[in-house]
C-alpha positions in Angstrom: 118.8 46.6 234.4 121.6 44.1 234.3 120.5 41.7 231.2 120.4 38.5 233.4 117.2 40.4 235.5 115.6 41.7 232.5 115.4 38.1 231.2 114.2 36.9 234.8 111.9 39.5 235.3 110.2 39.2 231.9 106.5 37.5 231.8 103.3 38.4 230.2 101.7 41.1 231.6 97.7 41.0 231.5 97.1 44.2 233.4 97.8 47.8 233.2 97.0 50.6 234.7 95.6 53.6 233.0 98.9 55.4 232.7 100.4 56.6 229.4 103.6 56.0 228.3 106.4 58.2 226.8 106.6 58.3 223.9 110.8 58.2 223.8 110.3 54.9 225.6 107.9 53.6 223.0 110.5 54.9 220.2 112.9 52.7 222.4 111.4 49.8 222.5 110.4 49.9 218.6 114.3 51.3 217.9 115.5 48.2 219.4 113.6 45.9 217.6 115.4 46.4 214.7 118.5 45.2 215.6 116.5 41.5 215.7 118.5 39.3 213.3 116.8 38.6 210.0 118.0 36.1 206.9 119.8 37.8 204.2 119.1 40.9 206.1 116.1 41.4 204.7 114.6 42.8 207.7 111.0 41.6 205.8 109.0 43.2 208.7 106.4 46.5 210.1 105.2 47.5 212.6 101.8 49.0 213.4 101.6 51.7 216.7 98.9 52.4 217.7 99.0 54.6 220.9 95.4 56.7 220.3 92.3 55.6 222.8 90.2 55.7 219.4 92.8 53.3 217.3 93.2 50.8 220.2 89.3 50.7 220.9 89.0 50.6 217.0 92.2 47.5 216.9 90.0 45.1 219.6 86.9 45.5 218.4 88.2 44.5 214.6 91.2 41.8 216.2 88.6 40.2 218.6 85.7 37.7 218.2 82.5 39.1 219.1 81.7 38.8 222.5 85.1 39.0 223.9 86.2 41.5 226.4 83.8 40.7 229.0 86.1 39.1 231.1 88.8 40.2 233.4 91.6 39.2 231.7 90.4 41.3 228.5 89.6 44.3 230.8 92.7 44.5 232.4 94.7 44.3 228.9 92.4 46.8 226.7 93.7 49.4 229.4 97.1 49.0 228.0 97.5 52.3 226.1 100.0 51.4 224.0 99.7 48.4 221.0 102.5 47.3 218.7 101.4 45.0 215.9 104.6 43.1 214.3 104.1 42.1 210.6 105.9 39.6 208.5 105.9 39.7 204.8 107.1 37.2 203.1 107.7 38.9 199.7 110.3 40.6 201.3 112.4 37.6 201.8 111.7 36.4 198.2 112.7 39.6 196.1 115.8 39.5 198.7 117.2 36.0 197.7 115.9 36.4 194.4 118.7 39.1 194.3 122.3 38.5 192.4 124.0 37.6 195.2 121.3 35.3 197.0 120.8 33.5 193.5 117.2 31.8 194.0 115.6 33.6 191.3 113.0 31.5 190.6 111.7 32.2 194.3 110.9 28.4 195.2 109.4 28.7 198.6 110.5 25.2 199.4 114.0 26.4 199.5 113.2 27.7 203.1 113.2 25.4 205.7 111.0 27.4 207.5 109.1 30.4 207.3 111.7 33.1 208.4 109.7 36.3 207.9 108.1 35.0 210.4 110.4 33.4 212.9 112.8 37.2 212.2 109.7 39.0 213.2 109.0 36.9 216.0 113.0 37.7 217.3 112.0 41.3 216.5 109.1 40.8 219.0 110.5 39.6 221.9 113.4 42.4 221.6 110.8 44.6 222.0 109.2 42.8 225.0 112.1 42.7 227.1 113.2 46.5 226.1 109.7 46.8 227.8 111.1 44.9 231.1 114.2 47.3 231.0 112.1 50.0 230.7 110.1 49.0 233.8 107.6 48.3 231.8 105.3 45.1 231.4 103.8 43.7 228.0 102.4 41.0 226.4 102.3 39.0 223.2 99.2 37.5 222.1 98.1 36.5 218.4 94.9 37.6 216.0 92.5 35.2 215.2 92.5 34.3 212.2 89.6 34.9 211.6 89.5 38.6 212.2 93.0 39.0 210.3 90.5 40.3 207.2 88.9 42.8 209.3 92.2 43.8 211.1 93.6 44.7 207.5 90.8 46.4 206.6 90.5 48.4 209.6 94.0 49.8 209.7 94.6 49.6 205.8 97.6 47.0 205.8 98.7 45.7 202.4 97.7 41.6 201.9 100.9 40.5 201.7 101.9 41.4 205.4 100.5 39.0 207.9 100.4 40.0 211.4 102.3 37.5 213.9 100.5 38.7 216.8 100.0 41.7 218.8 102.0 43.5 221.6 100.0 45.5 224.6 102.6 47.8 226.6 101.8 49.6 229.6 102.6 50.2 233.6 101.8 47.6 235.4 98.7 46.6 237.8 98.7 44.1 240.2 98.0 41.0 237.6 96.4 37.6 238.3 98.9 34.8 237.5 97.9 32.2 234.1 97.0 29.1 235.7 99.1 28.2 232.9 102.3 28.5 234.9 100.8 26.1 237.4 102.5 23.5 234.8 106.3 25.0 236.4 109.2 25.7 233.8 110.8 23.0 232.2 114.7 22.0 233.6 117.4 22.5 231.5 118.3 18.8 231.6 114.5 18.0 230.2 115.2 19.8 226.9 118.2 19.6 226.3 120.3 16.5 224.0 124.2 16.6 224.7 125.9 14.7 221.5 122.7 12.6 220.3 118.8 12.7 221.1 119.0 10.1 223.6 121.1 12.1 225.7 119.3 13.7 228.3 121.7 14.5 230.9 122.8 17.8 232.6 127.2 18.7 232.9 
């Protein structure tokens, strides 16, 4: 697809059919994600697959509150039969600009402005959801509770010091019920954005 569409075409995708994927596409879709940006290249992020009915089953039942999944919003996205889990690590991004040519070697976390092991693995993500667009594909991010982030480490073994950002569902599509969300319309250009100083709030 020509870029322009894939960005046009891209939304979150709440249903799926029962369809599997390839797995060359899925390879696609993770390969691109690593050309996401990242600070110092550190490139301070995983991924978790998991394309097995047991692992999914075993990923909602351990990344959702109890009692979820009774509703059809839930039904239609625990058919996805794909799940990527991007994970930041912030450890990552210390040893890297602890390093002789970074300098900050007494790894002063008030030196970042923001946390970028998560904003890089956030870029990483939505690589990887519009991959899934040019792959004819739909997907979704949506995060972990925090709450269940303990018994989403435990269930699938990742280290504490990787925190997941979210999770990704990828599938074929199914005829999906619009988020009343989107009822609130997109935001113009000439709402958001400041030419020259913040009080300027007018389009070319």
């Amino acid at each position: 697809m020509e870029f322009q569409a894939v960005v046009s075409a891209r939304r979150m995708v709440r249903n799926y059919t029962d369809h599997s994927v390839d797995p060359t596409t899925v390879e696609r879709i993770l390969h691109n994600a690593l050309h996401s940006p990242s600070a110092g290249f550190s490139q301070g992020w995983a991924f978790l697959q998991l394309d097995a009915r047991a692992d999914i089953d075993r990923f909602w039942a351990a990344a959702t509150p109890d009692g979820a999944g009774e509703d059809p919003w839930s039904e239609g996205m625990r058919r996805a039969p794909v799940i990527v889990v991007p994970l930041s690590c912030k450890r990552v991004y210390l040893d890297r600009y602890a390093a002789a040519d970074k300098g900050w070697s007494d790894r002063d976390e008030s030196r970042w402005p923001v946390p970028y092991w998560h904003i890089d693995t956030g870029m990483a993500s939505l690589l990887m959801l519009l991959t899934a667009v040019d792959e004819g594909l739909g997907a979704c991010f949506f995060g972990i509770p925090p709450e269940c982030t303990d018994a989403f480490r435990t269930a699938f073994g990742v280290p504490g010091d990787y925190t997941p950002i979210g999770a990704i569902t990828i599938g074929h599509r199914a005829p999906d019920r619009r988020s009343p969300s989107l009822r609130r319309g997109r935001r113009g250009l000439d709402e958001v954005l400041h030419r020259g100083s913040w009080g300027s709030h007018h389009a070319r």
